[in-house]
C-alpha positions in Angstrom: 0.0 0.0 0.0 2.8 2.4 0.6 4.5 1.6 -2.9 1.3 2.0 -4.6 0.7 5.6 -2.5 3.9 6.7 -3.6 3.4 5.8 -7.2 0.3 7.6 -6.7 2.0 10.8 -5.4 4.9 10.5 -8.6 2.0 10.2 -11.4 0.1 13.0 -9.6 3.4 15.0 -9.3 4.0 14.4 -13.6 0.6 15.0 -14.5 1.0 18.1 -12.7 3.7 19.1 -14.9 2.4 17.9 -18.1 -0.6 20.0 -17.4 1.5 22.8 -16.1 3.5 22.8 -19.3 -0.1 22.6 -21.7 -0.8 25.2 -20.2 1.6 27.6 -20.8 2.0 26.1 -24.3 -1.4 27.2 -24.9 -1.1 31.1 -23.2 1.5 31.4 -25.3 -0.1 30.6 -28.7 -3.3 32.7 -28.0 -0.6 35.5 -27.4 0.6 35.3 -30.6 -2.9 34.8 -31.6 -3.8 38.1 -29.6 -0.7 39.9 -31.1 -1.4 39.5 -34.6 -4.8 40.6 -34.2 -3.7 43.9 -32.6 -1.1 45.2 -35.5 -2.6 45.7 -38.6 -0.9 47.7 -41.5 -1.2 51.5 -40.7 -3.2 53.3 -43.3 -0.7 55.4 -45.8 -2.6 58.5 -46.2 -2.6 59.9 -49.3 -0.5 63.1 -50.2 -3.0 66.1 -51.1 -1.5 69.2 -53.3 -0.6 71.8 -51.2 -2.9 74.7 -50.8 -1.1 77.3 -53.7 -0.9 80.8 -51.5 -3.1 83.6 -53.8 -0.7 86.5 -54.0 -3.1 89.1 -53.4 -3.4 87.7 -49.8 0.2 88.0 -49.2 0.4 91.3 -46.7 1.9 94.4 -48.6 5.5 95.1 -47.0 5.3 98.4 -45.6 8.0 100.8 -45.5 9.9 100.9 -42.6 9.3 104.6 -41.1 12.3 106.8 -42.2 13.5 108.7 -39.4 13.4 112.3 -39.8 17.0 114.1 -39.9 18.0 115.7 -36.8 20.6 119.1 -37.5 23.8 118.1 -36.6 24.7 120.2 -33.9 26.7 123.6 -34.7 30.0 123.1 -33.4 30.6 126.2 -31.3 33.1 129.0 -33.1 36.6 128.1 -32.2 37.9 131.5 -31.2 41.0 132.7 -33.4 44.3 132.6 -32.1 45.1 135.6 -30.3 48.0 137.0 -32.2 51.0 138.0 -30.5 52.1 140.9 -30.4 54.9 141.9 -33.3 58.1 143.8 -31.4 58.5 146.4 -32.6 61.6 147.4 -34.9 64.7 147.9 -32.8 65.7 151.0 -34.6 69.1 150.9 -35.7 72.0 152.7 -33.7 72.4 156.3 -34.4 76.1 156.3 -35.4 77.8 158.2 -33.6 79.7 161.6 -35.4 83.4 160.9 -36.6 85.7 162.8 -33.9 89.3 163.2 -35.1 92.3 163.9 -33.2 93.8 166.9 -33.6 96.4 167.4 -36.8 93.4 165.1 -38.9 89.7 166.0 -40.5 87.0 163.2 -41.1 86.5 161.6 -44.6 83.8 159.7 -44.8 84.1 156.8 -41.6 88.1 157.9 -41.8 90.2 160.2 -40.0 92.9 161.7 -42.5 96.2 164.3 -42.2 95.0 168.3 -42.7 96.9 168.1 -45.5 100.2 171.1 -46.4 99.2 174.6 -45.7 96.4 173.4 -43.6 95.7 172.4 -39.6 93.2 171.2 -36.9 92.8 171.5 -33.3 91.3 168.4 -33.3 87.3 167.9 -33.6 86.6 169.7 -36.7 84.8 168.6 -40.0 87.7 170.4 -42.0 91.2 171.9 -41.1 92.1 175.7 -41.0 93.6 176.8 -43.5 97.2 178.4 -42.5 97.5 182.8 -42.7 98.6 183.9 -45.6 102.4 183.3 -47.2 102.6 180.4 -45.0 102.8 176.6 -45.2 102.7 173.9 -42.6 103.6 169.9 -43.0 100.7 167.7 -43.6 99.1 166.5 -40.1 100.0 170.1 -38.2 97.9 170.7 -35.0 98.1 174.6 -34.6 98.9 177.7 -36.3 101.9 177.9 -34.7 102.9 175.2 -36.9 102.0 177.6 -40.1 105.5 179.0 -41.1 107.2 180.9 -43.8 108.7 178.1 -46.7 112.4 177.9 -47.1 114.4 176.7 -50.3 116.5 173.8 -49.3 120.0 173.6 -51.2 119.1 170.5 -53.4 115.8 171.2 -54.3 113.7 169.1 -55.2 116.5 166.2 -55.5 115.6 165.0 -52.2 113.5 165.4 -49.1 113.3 168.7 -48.1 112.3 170.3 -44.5 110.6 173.5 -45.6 110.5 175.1 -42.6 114.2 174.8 -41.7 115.3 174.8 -45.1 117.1 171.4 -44.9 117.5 168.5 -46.8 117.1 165.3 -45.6 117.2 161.3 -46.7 117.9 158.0 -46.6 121.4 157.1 -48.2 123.8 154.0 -47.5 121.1 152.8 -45.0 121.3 155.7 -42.8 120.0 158.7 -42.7 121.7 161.8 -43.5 120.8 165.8 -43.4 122.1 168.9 -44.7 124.2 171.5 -42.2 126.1 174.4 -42.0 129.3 174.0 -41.4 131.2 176.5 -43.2 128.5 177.7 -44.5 127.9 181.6 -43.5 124.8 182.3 -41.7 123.2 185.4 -39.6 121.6 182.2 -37.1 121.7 179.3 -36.0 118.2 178.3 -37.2 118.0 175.7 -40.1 120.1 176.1 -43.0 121.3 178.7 -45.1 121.6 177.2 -48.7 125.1 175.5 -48.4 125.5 172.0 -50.1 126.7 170.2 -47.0 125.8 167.4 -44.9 126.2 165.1 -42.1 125.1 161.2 -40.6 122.0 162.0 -38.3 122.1 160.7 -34.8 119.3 158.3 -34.0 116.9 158.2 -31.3 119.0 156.0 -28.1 121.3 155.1 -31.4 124.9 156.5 -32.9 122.8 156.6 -36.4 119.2 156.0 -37.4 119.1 153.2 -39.8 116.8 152.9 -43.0 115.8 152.2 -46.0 113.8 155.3 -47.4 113.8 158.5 -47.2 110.4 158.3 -44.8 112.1 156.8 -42.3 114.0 159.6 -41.8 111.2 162.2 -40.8 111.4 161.1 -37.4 114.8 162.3 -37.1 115.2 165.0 -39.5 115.6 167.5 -37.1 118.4 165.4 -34.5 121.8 166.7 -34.1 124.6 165.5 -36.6 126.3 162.6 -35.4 129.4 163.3 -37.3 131.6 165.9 -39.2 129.5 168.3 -41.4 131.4 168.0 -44.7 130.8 169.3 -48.1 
């Protein structure tokens, strides 16, 4: 009896299973069943011609508003530039007047020598003219340098001092000047017209040297620094 109630329990046990397994053969074919039922070929719809727009519906564009121009602003007036002032013109120096030492006149911007016959204090537009019959060396200051010409004894051949009546030069570079020596005279002052001479003594020197008669001016008038020999 046990045997058989254990048999019993095993078929009941398979059974169960096979029934088990029917049924869940059987859900799943009326799925399938259920899901072909359900999807069904979507409708294709069927393309209409688009509505064609009429043209007179289309809106008008309107112009866009067109601002009204504004004035640009005036710039303010720049104010011109204040000029400045022009110097005014340095005037040019008054020269001052030509003032000439004495013994000399003005020539132009130069002081020259009053020339012969003529002299000047000094400060004068033109030299005084020396009284009449009398002479005076170029450059003389006074009228008591105006004198009375004398004829020297070479004439003309050399240099002569007119107012002592005395030749003078240059000669063998020294300077030499005529004298009285033997010569008569009524004084002792210049020479009388007698061709002699002598060697002139310099200025701190036995003789002045030279080498033109110019040269000798300076000492014309010195003592004789040796014999005075015709």
């Amino acid at each position: 009896a046990k045997q058989w109630y254990q048999r019993r329990v095993r078929g009941l046990s398979l059974c169960h299973q096979i029934i088990m397994k029917v049924f869940c053969l059987v859900v799943l074919v009326a799925c399938a069943f259920a899901q072909e039922d359900v999807v069904t070929d979507a409708p294709v719809p069927v393309p209409t011609d688009a509505p064609v727009p009429d043209p007179t519906d289309a809106p008008v564009p309107t112009d866009a508003p067109t601002d009204a121009p504004t004035d640009a602003p005036t710039p303010a007036p720049t104010p011109d530039p204040t000029p400045e002032p022009t110097p005014a013109p340095t005037p040019a120096p008054t020269p001052e007047p030509l003032v000439c030492d004495a013994g000399m006149y003005p020539v132009g911007e130069v002081c020259e020598y009053c020339p012969e016959g003529t002299y000047s204090a000094g400060g004068q537009d033109a030299c005084d003219k020396c009284p009449a019959g009398q002479t005076s060396e170029s450059g003389a200051k006074a009228a008591s340098e105006c004198f009375v010409a004398r004829s020297c004894a070479w004439g003309d051949a050399h240099v002569c001092d007119r107012e002592t009546g005395c030749t003078f030069g240059c000669e063998s570079d020294f300077c030499w000047s005529q004298c009285d020596g033997a010569c008569p005279r009524l004084d002792l002052i210049g020479c009388h017209g007698c061709k002699e001479w002598c060697w002139l003594s310099g200025n701190g020197e036995k003789y002045h040297f030279c080498t033109e008669n110019s040269q000798c001016a300076a000492v014309k008038r010195n003592s004789c620094a040796s014999t005075c020999t015709i």
